[in-house]
DRENKOLKE-972205 format. One line per field, with one value per residue (C-alpha): residue number from 1; residue in three letters; x, z, y. Coordinates in Angstrom, 2 decimals. Layout:
! DRENKOLKE-972205
num <- [NUM / ...];
residuo <- [ALA / ...];
px <- [X / ...];
pz <- [Z / ...];
py <- [Y / ...];
//
This chain:
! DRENKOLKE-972205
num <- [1 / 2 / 3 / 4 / 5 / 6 / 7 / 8 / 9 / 10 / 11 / 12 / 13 / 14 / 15 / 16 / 17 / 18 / 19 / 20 / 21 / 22 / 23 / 24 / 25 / 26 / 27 / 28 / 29 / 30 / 31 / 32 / 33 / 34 / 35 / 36 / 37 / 38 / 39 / 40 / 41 / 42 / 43 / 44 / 45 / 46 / 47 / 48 / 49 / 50 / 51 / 52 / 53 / 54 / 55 / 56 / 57 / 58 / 59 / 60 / 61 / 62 / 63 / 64 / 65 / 66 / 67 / 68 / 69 / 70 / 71 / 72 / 73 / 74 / 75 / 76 / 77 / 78 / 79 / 80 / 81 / 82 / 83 / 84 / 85 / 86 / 87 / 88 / 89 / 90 / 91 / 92 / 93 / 94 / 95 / 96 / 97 / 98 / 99 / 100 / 101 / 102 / 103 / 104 / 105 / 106 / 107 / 108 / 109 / 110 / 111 / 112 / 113 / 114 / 115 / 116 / 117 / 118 / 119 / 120 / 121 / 122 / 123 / 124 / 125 / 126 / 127 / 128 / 129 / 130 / 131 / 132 / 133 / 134 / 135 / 136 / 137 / 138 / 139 / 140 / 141 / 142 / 143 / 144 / 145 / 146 / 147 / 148 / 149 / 150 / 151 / 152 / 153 / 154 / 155 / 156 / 157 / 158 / 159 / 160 / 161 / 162 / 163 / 164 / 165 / 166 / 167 / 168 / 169 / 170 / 171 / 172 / 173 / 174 / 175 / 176 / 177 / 178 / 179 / 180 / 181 / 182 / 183 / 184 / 185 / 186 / 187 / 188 / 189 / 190 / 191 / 192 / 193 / 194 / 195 / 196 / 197 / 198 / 199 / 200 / 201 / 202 / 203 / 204 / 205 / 206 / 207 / 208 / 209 / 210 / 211 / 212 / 213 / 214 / 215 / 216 / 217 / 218 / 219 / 220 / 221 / 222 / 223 / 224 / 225 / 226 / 227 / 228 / 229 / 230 / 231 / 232 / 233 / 234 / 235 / 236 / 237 / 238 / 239 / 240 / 241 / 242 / 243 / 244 / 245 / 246 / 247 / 248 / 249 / 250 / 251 / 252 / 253 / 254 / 255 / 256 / 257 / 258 / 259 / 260 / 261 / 262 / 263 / 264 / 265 / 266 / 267 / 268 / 269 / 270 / 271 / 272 / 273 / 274 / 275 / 276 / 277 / 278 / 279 / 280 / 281 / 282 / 283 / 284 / 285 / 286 / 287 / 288 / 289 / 290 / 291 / 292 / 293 / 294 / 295 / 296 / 297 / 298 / 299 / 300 / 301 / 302 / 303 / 304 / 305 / 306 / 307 / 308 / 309 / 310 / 311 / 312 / 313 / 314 / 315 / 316 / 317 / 318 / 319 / 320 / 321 / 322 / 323 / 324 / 325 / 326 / 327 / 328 / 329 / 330 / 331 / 332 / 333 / 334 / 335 / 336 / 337 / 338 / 339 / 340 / 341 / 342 / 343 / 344 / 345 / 346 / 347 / 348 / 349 / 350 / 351 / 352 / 353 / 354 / 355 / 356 / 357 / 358 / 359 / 360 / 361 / 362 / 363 / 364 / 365 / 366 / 367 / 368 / 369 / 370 / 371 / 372 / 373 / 374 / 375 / 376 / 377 / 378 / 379 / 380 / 381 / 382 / 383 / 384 / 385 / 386 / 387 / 388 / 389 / 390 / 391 / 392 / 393 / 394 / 395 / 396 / 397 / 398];
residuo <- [UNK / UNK / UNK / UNK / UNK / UNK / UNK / UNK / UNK / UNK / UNK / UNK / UNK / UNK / UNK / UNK / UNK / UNK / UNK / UNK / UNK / UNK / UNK / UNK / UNK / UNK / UNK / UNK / UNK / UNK / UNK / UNK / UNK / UNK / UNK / UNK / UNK / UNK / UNK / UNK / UNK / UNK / UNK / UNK / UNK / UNK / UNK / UNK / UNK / UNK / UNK / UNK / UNK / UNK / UNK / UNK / UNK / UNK / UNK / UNK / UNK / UNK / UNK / UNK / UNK / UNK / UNK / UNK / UNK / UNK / UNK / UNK / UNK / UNK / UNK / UNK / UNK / UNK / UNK / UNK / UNK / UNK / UNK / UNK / UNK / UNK / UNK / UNK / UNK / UNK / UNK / UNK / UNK / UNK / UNK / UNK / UNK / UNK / UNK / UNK / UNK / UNK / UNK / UNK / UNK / UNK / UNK / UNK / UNK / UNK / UNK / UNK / UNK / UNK / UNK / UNK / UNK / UNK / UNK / UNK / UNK / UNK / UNK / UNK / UNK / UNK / UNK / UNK / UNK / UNK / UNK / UNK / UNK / UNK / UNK / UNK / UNK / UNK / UNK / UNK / UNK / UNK / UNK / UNK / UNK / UNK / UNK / UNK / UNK / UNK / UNK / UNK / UNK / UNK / UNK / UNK / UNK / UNK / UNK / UNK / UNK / UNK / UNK / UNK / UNK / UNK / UNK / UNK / UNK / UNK / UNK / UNK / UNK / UNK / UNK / UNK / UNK / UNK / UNK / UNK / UNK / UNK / UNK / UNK / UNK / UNK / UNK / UNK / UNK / UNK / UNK / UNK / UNK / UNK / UNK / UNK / UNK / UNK / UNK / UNK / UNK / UNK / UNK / UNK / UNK / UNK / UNK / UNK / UNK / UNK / UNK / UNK / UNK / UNK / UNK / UNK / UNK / UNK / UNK / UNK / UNK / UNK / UNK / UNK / UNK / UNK / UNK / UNK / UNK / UNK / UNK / UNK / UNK / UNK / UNK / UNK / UNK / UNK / UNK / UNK / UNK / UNK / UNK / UNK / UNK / UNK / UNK / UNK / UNK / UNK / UNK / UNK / UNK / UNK / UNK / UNK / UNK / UNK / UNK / UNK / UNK / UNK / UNK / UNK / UNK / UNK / UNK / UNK / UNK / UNK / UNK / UNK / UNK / UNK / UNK / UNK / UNK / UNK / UNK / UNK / UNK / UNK / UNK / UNK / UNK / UNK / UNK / UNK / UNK / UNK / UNK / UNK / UNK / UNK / UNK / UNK / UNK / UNK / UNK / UNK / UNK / UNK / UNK / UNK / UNK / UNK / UNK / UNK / UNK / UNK / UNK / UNK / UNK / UNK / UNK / UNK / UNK / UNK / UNK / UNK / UNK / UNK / UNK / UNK / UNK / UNK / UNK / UNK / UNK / UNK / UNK / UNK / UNK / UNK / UNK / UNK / UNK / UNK / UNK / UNK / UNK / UNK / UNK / UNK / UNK / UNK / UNK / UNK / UNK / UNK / UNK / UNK / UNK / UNK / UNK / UNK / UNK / UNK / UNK / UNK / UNK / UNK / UNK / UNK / UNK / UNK / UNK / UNK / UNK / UNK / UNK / UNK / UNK / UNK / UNK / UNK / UNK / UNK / UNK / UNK / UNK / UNK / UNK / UNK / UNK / UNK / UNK / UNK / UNK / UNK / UNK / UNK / UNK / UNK / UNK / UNK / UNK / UNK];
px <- [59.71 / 59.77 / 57.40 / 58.10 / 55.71 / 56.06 / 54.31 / 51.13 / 52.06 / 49.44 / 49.20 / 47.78 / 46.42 / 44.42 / 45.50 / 44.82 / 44.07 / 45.15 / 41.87 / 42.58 / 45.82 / 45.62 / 43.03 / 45.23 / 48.29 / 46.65 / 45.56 / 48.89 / 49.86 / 47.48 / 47.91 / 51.59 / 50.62 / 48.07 / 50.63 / 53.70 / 53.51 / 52.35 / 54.73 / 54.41 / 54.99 / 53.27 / 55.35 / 54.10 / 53.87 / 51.75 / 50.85 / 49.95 / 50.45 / 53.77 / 52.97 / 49.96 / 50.71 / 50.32 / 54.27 / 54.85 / 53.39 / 53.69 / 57.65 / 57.70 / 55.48 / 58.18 / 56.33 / 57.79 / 56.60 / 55.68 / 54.25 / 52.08 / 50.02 / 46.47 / 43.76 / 40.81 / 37.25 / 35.26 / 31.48 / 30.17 / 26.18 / 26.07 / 28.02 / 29.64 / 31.20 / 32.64 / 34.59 / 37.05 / 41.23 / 41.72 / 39.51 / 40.52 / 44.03 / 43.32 / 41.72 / 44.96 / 46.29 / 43.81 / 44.75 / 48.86 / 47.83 / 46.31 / 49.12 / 51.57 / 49.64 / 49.28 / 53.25 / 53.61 / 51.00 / 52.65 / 56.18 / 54.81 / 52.69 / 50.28 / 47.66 / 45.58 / 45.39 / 43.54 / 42.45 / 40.79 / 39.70 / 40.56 / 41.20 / 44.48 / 42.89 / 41.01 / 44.26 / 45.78 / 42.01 / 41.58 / 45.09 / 44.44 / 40.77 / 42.15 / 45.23 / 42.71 / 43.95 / 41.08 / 40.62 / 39.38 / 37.58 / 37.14 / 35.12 / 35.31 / 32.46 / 28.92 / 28.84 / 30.44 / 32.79 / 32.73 / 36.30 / 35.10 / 31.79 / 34.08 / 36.64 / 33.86 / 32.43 / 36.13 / 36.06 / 35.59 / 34.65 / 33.57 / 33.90 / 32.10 / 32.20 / 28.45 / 25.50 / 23.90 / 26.14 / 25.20 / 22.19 / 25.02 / 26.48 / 25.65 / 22.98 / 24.64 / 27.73 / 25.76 / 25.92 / 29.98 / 29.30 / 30.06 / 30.46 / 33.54 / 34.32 / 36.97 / 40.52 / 42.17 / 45.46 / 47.38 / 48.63 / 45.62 / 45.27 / 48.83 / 48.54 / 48.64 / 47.35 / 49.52 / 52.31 / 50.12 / 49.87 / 53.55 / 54.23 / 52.01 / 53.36 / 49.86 / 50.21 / 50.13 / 48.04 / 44.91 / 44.90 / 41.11 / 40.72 / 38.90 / 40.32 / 39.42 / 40.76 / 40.66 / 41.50 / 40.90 / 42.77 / 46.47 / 44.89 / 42.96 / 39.78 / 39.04 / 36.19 / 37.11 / 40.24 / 38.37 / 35.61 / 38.08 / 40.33 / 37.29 / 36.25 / 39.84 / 39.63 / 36.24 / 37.16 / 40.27 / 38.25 / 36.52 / 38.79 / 42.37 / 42.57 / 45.18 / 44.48 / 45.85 / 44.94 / 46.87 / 48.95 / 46.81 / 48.23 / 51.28 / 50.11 / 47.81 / 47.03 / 48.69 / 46.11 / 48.84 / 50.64 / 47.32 / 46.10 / 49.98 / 49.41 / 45.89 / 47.70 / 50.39 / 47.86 / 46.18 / 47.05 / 49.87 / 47.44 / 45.47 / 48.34 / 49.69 / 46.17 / 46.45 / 48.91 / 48.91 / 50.48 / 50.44 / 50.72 / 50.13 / 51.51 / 52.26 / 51.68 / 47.87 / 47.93 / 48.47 / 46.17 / 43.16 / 44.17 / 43.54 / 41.09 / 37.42 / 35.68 / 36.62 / 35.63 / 36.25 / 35.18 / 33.62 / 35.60 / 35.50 / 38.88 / 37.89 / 34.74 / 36.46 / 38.86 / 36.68 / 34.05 / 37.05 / 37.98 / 34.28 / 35.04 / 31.92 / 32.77 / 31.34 / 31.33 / 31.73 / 31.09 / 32.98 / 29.80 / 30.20 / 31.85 / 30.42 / 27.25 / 27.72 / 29.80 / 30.74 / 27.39 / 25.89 / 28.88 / 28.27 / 24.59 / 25.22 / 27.05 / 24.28 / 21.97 / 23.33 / 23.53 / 27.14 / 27.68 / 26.84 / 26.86 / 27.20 / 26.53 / 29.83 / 27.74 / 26.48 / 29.87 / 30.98 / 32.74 / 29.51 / 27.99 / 30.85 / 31.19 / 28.11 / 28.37 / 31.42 / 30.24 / 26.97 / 28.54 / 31.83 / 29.35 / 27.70 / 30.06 / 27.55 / 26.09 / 29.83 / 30.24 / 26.79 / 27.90 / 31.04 / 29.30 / 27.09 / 30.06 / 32.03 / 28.63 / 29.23 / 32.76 / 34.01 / 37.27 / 36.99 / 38.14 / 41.36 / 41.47 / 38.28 / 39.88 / 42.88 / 41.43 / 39.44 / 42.85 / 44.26 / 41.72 / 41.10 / 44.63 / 44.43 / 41.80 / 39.00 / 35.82 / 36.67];
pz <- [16.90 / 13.38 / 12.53 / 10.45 / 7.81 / 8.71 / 13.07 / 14.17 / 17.34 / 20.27 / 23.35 / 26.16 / 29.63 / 32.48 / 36.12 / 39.50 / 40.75 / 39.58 / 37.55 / 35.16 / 34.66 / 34.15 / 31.33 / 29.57 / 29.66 / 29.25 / 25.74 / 24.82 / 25.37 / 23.33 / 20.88 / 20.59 / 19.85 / 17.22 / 15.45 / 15.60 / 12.28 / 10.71 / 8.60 / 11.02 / 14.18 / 17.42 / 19.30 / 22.71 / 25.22 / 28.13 / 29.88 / 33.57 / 36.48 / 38.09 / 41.43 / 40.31 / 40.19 / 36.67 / 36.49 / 38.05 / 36.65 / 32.97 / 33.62 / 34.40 / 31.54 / 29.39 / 28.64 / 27.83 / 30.43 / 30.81 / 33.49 / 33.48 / 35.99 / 36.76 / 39.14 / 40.70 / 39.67 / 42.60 / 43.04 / 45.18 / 46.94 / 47.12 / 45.96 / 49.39 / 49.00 / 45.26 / 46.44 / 49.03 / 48.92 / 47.31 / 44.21 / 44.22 / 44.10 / 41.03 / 39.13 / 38.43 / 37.63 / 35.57 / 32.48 / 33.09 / 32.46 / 29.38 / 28.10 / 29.00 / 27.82 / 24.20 / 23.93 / 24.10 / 21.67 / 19.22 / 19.81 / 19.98 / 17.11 / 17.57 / 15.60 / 18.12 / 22.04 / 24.03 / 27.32 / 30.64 / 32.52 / 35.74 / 36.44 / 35.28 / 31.24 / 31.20 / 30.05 / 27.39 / 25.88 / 25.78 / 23.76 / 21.94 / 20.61 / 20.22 / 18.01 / 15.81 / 17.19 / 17.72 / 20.82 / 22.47 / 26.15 / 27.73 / 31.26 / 33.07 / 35.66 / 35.43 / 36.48 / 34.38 / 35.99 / 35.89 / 34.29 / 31.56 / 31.03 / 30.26 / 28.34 / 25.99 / 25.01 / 23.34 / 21.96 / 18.39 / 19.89 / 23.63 / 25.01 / 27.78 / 30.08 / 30.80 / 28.20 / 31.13 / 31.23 / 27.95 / 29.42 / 31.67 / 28.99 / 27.66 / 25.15 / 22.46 / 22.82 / 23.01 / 19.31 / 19.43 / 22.39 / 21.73 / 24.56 / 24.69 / 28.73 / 31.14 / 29.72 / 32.52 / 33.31 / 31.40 / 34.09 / 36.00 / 33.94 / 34.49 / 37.81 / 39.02 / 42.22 / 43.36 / 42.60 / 45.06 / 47.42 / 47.77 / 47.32 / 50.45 / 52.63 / 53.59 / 54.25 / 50.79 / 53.28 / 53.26 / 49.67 / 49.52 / 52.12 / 50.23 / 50.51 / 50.73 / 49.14 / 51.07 / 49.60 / 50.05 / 47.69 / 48.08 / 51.43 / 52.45 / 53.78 / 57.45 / 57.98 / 55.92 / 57.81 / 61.32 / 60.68 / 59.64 / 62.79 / 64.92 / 62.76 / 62.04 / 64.89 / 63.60 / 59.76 / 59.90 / 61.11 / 57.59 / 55.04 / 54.77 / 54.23 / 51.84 / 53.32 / 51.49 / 53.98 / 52.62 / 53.58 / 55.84 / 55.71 / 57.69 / 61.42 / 61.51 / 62.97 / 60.52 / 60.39 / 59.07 / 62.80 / 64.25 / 61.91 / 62.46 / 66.46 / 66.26 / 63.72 / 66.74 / 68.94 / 66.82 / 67.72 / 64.99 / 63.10 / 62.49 / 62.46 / 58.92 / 57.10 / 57.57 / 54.84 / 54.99 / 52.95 / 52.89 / 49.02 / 46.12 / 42.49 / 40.31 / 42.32 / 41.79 / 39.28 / 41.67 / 44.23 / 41.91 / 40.80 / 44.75 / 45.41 / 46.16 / 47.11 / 47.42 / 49.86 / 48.68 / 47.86 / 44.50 / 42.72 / 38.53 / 38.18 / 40.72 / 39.37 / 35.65 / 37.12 / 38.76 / 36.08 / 33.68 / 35.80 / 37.12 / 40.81 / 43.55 / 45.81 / 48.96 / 48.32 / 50.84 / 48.29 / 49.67 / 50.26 / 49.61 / 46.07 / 42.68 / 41.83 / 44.41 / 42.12 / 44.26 / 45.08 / 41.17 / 40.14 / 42.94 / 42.53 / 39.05 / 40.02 / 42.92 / 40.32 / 37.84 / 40.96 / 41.14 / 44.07 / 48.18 / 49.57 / 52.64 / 53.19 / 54.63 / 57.84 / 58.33 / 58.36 / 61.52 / 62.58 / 63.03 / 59.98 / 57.80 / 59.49 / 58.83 / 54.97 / 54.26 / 55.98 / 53.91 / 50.56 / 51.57 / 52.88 / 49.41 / 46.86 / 44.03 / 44.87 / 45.15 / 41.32 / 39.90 / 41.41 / 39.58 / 36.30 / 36.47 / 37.42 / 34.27 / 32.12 / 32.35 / 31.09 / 28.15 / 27.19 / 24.44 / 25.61 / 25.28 / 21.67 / 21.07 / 22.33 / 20.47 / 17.22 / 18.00 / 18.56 / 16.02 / 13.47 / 15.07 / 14.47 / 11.21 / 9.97 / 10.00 / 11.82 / 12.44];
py <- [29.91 / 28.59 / 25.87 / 22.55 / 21.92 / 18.19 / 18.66 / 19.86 / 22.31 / 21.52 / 24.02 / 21.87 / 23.94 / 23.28 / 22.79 / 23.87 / 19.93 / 16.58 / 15.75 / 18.90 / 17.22 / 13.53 / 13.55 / 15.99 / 13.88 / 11.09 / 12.49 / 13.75 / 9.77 / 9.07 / 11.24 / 10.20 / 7.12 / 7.86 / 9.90 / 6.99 / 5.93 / 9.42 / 11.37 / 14.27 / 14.09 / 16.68 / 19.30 / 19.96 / 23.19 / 22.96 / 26.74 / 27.06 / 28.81 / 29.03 / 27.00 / 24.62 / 20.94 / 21.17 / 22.22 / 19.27 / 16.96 / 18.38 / 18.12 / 15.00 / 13.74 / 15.30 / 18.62 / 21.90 / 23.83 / 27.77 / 29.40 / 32.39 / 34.53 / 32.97 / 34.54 / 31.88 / 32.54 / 32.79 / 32.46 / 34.32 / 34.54 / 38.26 / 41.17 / 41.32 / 38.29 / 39.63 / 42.77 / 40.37 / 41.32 / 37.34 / 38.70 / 42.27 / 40.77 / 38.29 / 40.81 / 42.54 / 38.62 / 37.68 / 40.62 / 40.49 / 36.28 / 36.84 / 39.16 / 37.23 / 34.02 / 36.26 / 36.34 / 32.74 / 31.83 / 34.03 / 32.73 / 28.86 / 29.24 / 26.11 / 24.99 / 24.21 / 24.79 / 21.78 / 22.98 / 20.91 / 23.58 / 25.01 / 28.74 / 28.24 / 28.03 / 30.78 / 33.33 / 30.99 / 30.36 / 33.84 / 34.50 / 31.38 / 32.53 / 36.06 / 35.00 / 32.75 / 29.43 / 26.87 / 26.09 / 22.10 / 22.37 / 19.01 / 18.94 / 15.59 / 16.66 / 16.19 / 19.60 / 22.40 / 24.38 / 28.12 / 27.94 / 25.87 / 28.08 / 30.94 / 28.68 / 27.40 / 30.62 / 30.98 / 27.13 / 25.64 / 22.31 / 21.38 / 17.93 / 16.54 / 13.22 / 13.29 / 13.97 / 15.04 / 18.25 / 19.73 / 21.77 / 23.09 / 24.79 / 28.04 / 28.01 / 29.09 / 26.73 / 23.64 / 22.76 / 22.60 / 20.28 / 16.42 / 13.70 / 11.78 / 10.59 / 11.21 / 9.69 / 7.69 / 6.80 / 3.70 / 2.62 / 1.92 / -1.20 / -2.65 / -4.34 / -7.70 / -8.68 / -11.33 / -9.15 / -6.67 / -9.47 / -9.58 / -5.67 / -4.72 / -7.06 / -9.04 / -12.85 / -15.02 / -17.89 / -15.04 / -14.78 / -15.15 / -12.57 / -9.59 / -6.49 / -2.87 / 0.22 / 3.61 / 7.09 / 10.25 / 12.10 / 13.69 / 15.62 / 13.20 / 12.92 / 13.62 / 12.20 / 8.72 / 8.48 / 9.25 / 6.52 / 4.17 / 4.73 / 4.02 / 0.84 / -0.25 / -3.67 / -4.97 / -3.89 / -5.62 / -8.85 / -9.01 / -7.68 / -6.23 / -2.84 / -0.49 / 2.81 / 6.18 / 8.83 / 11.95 / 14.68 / 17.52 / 21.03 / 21.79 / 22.80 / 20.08 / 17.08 / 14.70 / 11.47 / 9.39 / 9.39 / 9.26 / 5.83 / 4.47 / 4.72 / 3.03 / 0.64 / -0.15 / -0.91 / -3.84 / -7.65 / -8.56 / -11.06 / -8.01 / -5.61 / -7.46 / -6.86 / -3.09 / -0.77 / 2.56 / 5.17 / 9.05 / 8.77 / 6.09 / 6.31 / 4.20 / 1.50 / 2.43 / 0.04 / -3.19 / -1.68 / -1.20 / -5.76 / -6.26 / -4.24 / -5.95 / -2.22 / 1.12 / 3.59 / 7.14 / 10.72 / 11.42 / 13.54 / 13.14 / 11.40 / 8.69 / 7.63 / 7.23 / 5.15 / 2.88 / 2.40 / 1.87 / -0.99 / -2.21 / -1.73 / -1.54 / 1.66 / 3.43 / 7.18 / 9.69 / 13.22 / 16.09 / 18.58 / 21.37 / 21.74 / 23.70 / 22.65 / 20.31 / 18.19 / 15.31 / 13.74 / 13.93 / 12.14 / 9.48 / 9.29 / 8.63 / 5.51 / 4.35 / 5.20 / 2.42 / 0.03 / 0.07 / 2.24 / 3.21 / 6.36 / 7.62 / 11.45 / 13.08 / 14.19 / 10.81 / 8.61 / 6.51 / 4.06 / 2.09 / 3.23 / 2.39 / -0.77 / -1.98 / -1.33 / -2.67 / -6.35 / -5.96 / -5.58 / -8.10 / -10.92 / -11.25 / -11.43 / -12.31 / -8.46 / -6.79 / -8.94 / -7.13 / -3.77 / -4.11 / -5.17 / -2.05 / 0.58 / -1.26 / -0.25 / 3.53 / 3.57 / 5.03 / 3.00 / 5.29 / 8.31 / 9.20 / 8.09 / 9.63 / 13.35 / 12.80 / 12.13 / 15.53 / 17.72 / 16.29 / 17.03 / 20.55 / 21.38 / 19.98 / 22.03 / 19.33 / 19.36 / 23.40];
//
């Protein structure tokens, strides 16, 4: 693929869940927009596997897209649990990944390959550090993923959303390491809440009427959605509610049916207060302008969203996860006074009753929590990764 002296080719990977993706497209946004008035312009390919939502997702954010063979990194407590058909299988992935991730970095040429970890990186960083391309990391957790341990062996540079996760990395890649946050989504910003008011259907004469903000990610969470359900009467009492329950795996129970029946069953005064959606997208945007609290798991992309926009939460971490992930990232948040949390084994109906009337009864508190979850953001981010790709691929700060 012959290369114009006038663009700077960047290789973007990383997948296997959402929060891989959205920082990396966010970046590429930005990016685009650091390089508008330049007089050379980026070229794009992103590299993932085949299946991941990355394909997606890439696509649709107007990526060139190529998919390659990709094998999941297991841990695993004894050497048992090592020698299992799942990892004898992705041992023969892992190689064919890297070969085939070594053709297209030859034929794309780029002059530098930004990766955001997942298992999905791990081939392309490989090909990338073997071909002499210089290779970005970025890890939005506090704690650093096995992919990304690997990945930054094989990186010039290493970003990182926490300072707190540079004793995470290996010892001798902690001088690339450099701190930059978690790039959100643009469009997080964009919303209006009377336009929210009107959008979710809830009655304009309850406009002071706080409201709360459920999700559990594109699954769901089981245990939100169940303590809801069995609060939903007395909740609704105190505070409308724009619930987001997910999608559970086919065979299963579907809590969406299960939430619309209870819904069905609620006097219509009530009924009106209650929305609820398998899925949210880019009406995120509105929903975060409403939104007085949010109860939610922990997971990295969620808590850079809400300390981008200063919003009090109650987080349920999903336990377990690597390194146990979820509940750092939370306590960080309680820890700064801007956050609740209730273990996963611990929610109710009662219990989470009982918190959300604490924290909606004294709005002066729910105002200081959201001044202390605004104090850990990094509005920074995105522009602060781009500038680093860009000057990777441009031979500075190499």
């Amino acid at each position: 693929m012959a290369k114009n002296k006038n663009e700077i080719r960047i290789l973007i990977t990383g997948g296997g869940t959402g929060r891989h993706v959205s920082p990396a497209l966010a970046t590429v946004q930005e990016i685009k927009t650091l390089t508008g008035s330049a007089d050379w312009q980026p070229v794009f390919r992103y590299i993932g596997s085949k299946t991941g939502v990355e394909k997606r997702l890439a696509e649709e954010a107007g990526l060139d897209f190529v998919g390659v063979e990709t094998g999941k990194l297991r841990r695993a407590s004894s050497l048992r649990g090592l020698f299992t058909w799942a990892n004898f299988k992705d041992a023969f992935r892992v190689p064919v990944g890297i070969f085939q991730s070594l053709w297209q970095v030859a034929r794309f040429r780029p002059d530098v390959i930004f990766s955001t970890g997942g298992f999905v990186c791990v081939p392309p960083v490989v090909a990338g550090w073997t071909l002499r391309v210089p290779v970005l990391t970025h890890e939005q957790t506090a704690t650093v993923g096995l992919a990304n341990k690997i990945a930054s062996r094989f990186a010039r540079r290493v970003a990182l959303s926490f300072e707190g996760s540079i004793p995470a990395l290996p010892k001798g890649v902690r001088k690339r390491a450099f701190v930059t946050g978690n790039p959100v989504r643009p469009l997080i910003f964009r919303g209006d809440r009377t336009r929210a008011l009107t959008r979710f259907g809830f009655n304009s004469l309850e406009r002071d009427l706080p409201t709360l903000y459920v999700t559990g990610g594109a699954q769901g969470a089981r245990v939100i959605n169940q303590a809801v359900e069995a609060a939903l009467p007395e909740l609704l009492q105190v505070c409308r509610i724009i619930h987001q329950c997910g999608q559970q795996p086919a065979g299963q129970p579907q809590d969406f049916d299960t939430l619309t029946a209870a819904a069905e069953k609620l006097p219509a005064e009530l009924r009106e207060r209650y929305f609820l959606t398998r899925f949210v997208g880019e009406e995120i945007g509105d929903i975060f302008a409403l939104a007085d609290l949010v109860l939610s798991r922990a997971g990295a992309g969620t808590i850079t969203e809400l300390c981008a926009l200063g919003k009090p939460a109650i987080f349920v971490p999903l336990v377990p996860t690597g390194g146990d992930e979820q509940t750092r990232n939370a306590r960080r948040v309680e820890e700064a006074g801007g956050a609740t949390i209730i273990k996963q084994g611990e929610i109710t109906g009662p219990r989470l009753l009982e918190e959300v009337k604490k924290l909606l009864a004294d709005r002066a508190k729910l105002a200081e929590m959201g001044r202390n979850t605004l104090s850990l953001a990094r509005p920074n981010a995105a522009h602060d990764l781009a500038e680093a790709v860009i000057n990777l691929g441009r031979g500075k700060n190499g």
